[in-house]
Every structure is written in C-alpha cells, then in structure tokens.
C-alpha positions as CSV (number, residue, x, y, z in Angstrom):
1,X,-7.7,11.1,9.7
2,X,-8.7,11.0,6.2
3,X,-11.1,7.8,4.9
4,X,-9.7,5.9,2.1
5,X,-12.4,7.1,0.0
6,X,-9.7,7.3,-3.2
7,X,-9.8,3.1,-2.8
8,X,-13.3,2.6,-2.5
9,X,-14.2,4.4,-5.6
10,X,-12.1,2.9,-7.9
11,X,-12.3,-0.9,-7.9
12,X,-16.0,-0.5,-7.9
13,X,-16.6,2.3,-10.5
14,X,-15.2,0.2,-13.5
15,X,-11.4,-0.2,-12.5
16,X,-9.1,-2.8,-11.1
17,X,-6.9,-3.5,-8.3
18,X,-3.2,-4.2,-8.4
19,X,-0.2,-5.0,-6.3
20,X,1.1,-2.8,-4.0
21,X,-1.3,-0.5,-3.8
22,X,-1.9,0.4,-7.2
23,X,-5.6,0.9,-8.6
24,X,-6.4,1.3,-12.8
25,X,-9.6,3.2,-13.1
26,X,-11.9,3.1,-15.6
27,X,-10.1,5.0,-18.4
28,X,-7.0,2.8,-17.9
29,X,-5.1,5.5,-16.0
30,X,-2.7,3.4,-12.7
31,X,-2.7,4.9,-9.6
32,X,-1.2,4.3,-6.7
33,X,-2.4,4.9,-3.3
34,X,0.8,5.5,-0.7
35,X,0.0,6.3,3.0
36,X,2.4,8.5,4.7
37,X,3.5,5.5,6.9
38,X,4.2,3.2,3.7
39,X,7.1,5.8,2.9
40,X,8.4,6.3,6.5
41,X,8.9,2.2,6.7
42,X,10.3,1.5,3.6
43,X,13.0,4.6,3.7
44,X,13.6,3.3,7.5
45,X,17.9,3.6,8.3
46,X,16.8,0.2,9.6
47,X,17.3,-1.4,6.4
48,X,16.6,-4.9,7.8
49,X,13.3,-3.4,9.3
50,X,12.5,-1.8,6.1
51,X,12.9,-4.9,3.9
52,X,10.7,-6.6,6.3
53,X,7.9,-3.8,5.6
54,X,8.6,-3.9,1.8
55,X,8.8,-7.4,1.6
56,X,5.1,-7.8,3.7
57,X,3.8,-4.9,0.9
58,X,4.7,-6.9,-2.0
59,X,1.9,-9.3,-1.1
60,X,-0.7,-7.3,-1.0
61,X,-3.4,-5.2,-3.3
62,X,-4.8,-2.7,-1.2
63,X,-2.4,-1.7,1.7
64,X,-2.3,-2.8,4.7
65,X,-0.4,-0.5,7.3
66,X,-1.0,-2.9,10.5
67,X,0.3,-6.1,8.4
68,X,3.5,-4.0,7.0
69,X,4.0,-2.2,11.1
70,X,3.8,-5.6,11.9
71,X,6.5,-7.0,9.6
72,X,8.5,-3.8,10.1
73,X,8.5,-4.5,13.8
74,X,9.4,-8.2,13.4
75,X,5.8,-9.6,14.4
C-alpha cells in the first residue's frame, strides 16, 4: 500500500490544507487527494450509506477513510 507521501509534502513545503481533501501548494495550484475507497463509498447504490460517507467527508481536511467506513457503515 502506497504512503500518503503526496499529503505530507504539501502542507509543510509552503501550501495549505482544505476541506475535503484538497491541498494548495506553494504556487497556488489545488489539489485534491482522493483514495480509491473515497470514490467506491460515495458512488455506493446505497444512497443512504453513501450520504452518510459524504456527509462524515465534508468535515474533514485531510481524509480520513476509517471515520468515513465508519459513517458509511452506520457507526
């Protein structure tokens, strides 16, 4: 499994963190970070599961899979 090595580098290098997973580095360019398991909640056919996830995501800077599996589960 992959670090989040995209995360650590920016905040720390002269950018800022945002909402939902999205980082502006130091020459103003927005990125967003999106693990695999963001996109695989939030496009659930359970929409009432997915609005859970979404809804724990909109909360957060940096993204937090085991908070949003948790909301997606109903936890």
């Amino acid at each position: 499994m992959a670090r989040p090595v995209v995360w650590a580098a920016r905040p720390g290098r002269g950018g800022e963190e945002s909402p939902c997973g999205w980082l502006k580095d130091r020459f103003g360019l927005s990125w967003q970070v999106t693990p695999r398991q963001l996109i695989e909640m939030t496009t659930s056919p359970d929409r009432a599961a997915a609005g859970r996830a979404l809804q724990a995501m909109m909360g957060m800077k940096k993204i937090n899979i085991a908070a949003m599996r948790a909301a997606f589960e109903g936890r």
